[in-house]
C-alpha positions in Angstrom: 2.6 18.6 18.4 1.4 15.7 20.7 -2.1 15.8 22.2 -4.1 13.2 23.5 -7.6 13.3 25.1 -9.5 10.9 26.5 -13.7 12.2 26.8 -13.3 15.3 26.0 -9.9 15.7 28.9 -6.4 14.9 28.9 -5.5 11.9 28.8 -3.5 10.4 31.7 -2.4 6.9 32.1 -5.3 5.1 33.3 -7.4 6.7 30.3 -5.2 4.2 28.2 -4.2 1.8 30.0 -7.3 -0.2 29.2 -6.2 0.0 25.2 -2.6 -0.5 25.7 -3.6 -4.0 28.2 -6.2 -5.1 26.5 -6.1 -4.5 23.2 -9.7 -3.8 21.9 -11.1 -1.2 20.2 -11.3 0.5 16.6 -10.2 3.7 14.8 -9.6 6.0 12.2 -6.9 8.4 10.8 -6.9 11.2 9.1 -5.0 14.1 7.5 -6.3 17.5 8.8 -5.7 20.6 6.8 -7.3 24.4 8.3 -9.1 22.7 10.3 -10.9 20.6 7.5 -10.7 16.9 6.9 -11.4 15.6 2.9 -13.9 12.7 3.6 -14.8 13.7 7.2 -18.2 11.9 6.7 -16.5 8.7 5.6 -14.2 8.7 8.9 -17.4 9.4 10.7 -18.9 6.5 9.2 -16.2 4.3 10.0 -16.1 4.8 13.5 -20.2 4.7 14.1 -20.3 1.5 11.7 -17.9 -0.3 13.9 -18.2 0.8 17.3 -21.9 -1.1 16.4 -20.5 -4.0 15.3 -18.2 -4.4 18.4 -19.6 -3.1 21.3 -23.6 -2.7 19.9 -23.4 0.8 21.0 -24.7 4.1 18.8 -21.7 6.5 18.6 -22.9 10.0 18.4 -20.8 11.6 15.6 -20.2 15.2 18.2 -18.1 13.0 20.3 -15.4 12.5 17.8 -16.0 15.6 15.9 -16.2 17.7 19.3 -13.0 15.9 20.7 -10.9 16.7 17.6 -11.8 20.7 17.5 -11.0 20.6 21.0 -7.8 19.2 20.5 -6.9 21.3 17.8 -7.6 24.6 20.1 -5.4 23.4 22.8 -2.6 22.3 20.0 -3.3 26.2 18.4 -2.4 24.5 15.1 -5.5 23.3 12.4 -2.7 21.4 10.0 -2.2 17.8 11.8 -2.5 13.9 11.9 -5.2 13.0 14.1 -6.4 9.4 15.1 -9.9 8.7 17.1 -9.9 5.8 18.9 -13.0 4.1 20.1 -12.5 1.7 23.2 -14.4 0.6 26.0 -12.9 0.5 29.5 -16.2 -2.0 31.3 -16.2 -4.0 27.9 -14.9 -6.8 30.0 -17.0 -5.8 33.3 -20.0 -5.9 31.4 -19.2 -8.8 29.6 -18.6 -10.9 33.0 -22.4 -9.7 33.9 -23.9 -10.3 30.9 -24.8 -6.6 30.6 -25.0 -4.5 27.9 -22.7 -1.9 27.2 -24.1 2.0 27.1 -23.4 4.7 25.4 -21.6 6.1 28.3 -19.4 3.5 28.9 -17.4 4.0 25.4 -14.2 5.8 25.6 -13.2 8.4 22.7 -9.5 9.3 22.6 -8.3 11.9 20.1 -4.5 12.1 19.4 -3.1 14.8 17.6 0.8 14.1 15.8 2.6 16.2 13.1 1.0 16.5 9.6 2.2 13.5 7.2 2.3 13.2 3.1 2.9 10.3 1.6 6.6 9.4 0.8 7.6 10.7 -2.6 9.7 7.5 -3.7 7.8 4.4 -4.9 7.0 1.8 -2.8 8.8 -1.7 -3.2 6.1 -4.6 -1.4 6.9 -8.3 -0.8 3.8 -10.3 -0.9 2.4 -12.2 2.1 -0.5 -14.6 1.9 -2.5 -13.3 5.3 -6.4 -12.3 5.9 -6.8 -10.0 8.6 -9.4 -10.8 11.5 -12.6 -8.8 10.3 -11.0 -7.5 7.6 -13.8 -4.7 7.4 -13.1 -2.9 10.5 -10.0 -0.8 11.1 -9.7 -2.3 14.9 -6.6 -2.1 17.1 -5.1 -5.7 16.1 -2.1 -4.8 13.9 0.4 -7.6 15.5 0.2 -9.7 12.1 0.3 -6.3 9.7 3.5 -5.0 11.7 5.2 -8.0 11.8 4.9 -9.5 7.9 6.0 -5.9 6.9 9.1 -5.7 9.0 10.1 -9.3 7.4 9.4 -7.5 4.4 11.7 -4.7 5.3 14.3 -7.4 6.0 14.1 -8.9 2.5 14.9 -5.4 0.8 11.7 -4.3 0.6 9.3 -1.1 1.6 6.1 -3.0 3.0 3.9 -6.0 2.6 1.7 -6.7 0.3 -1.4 -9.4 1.2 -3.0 -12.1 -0.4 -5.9 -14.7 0.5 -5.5 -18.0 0.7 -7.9 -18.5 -2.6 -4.9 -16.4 -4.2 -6.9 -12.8 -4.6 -4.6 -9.5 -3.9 -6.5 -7.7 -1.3 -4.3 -4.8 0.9 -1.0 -3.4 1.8 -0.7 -3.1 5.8 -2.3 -0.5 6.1 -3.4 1.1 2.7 -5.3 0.0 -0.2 -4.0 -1.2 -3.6 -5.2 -0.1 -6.8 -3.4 -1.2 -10.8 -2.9 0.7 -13.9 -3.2 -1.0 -17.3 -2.9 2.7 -19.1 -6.9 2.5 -19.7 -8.3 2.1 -16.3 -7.4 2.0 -12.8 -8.5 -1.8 -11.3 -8.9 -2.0 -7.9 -8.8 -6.0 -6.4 -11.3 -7.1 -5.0 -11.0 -9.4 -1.6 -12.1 -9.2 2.2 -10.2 -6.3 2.9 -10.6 -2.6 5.2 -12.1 0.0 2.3 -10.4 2.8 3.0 -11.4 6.5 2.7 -8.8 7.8 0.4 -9.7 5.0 -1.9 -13.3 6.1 -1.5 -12.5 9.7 -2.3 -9.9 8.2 -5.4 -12.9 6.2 -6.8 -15.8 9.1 -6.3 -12.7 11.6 -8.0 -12.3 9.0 -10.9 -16.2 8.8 -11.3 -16.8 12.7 -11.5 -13.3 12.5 -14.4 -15.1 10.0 -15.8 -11.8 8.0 -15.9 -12.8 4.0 -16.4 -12.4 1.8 -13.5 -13.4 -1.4 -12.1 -13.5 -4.0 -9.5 -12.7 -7.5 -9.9 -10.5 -10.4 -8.6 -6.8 -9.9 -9.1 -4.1 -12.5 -8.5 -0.3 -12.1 -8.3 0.3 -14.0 -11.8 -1.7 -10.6 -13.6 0.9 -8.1 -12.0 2.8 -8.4 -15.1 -0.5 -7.4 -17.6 -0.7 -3.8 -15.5 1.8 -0.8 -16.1 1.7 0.9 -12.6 0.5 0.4 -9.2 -0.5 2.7 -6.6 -1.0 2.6 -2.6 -3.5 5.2 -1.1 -4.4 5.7 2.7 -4.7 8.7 4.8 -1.3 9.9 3.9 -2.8 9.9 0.1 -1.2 8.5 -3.0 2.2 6.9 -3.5 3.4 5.2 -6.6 4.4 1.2 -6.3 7.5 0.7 -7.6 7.2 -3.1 -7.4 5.4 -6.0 -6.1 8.1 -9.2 -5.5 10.0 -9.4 -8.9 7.2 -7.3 -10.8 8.6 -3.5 -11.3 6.5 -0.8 -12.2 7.7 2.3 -13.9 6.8 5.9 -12.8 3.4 6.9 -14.8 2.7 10.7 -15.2 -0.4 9.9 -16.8 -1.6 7.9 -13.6 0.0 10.5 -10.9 -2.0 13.4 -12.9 -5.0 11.2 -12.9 -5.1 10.3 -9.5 -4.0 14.2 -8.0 -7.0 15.2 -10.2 -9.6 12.9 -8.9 -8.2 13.3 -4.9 -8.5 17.2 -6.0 -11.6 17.1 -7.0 -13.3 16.0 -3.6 -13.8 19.0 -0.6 -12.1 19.5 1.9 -14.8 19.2 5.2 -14.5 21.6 8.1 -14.5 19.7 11.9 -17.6 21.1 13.2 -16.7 24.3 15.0 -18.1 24.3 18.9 -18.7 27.4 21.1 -15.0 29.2 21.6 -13.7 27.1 19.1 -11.7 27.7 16.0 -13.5 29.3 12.5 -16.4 28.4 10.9 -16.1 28.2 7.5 -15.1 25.9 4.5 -11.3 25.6 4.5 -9.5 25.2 1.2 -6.1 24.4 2.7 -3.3 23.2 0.4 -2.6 20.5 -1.6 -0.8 17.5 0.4 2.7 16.0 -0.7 
């Protein structure tokens, strides 16, 4: 399964040559199940939030939502990995004149890929003190990211682990971090992208009622915690240890953690005229 559309067509080169040249834009990724997405309206959010912030355009929700049904009819498959990408081909053109971008002028790509789950062995991550350029926007600029994490790869380890330069843990490269002292789950708190599986982990938690908290966590407290976990689209996967610091498998944490991600729907992709089903999906469980 490979699909790509560009507004609502196929994509042909010069749809993405503008991305692959210049580099700008924002998007979001997401595991889709039957057709249904679990925090649909959080990747929604993401994309109107910063397709605002960098191009000061509104992004009508039916765009992304539209493009992805369609590309799920013309894949004939509702079980995928899709990525929106929001760009904007006269960014620079309009920039030059000192004109405003419309509506009209942003570019919505929709790629469709095989269905992930996140790997079942834990994760080993070297740390890295780097801040990623707005840290609160999941944009296009992953040179640094991909980079530390392949020197990561070549020191033995899985991935990179980042730090700020006043010392806080923030984010892996590109998933969120959260600690396990066998109470609570602590999730650090530094500029960093908030990403919607740790949204759905901390609503889950909230409905368990399962104690959690957000503070300032620093590399010296890793030894104080008794298990780490990384969450992104994929989902869950356990830490098995940050630098020198090794964190044993917790059964209590991975039933905690599948209970609160279980606990939030499952969101249908708005169904257009000719398009696939209706309504709410409950599609399996991932991993």
């Amino acid at each position: 399964m490979n699909v790509v559309l560009c507004n609502g067509r196929r994509a042909e080169a010069a749809d993405l040559v503008a991305l692959a040249m210049r580099n700008h834009g924002h998007f979001t990724t997401m595991q889709v199940r039957d057709g249904a997405v679990r925090g649909l309206d959080l990747h929604l959010a993401r994309l109107r939030e910063a397709t605002a912030e960098l191009f000061d355009v509104a992004l009508d929700d039916a765009r992304a939502t539209g493009g992805l049904r369609q590309a799920l009819d013309i894949a004939g498959s509702g079980d995928c990995t899709a990525r929106v990408t929001v760009c904007a081909r006269e960014f620079e053109r309009a920039a030059l004149a000192s004109q405003p971008l419309a509506a009209e002028d942003l570019d919505v790509i929709v790629a469709l890929t095989p269905a992930t789950a996140p790997a079942l062995e834990p994760m080993r991550a070297a740390s890295f003190v780097h801040e990623r350029a707005l840290p609160h926007i999941k944009h296009v600029g992953t040179f640094a990211q991909f980079h530390l994490a392949r020197q990561a790869r070549g020191r033995g380890f899985d991935d990179v682990l980042f730090v700020d330069a006043h010392g806080r843990i923030s984010e892996g490269s590109v998933w969120n971090v959260g600690f396990w002292d066998g109470l609570g789950v602590t999730w650090p708190e530094a500029p960093a992208l908030r990403g919607t599986c740790e949204s759905l982990l901390q609503a889950g938690l909230e409905s368990l009622g399962g104690p959690q908290s957000r503070r300032r966590v620093s590399l010296g407290e890793l030894p104080g915690f008794r298990a780490a976990f990384a969450c992104n689209s994929r989902g869950v996967r356990a830490i098995g240890a940050v630098d020198e610091v090794a964190f044993a498998p917790d059964p209590e944490l991975a039933d905690l953690l599948g209970r609160a991600l279980a606990a939030q729907p499952w969101q249908p992709i708005p169904a257009g005229q000719g398009t696939m089903g209706t309504g709410l999906h409950r599609p399996p469980e991932l991993g």
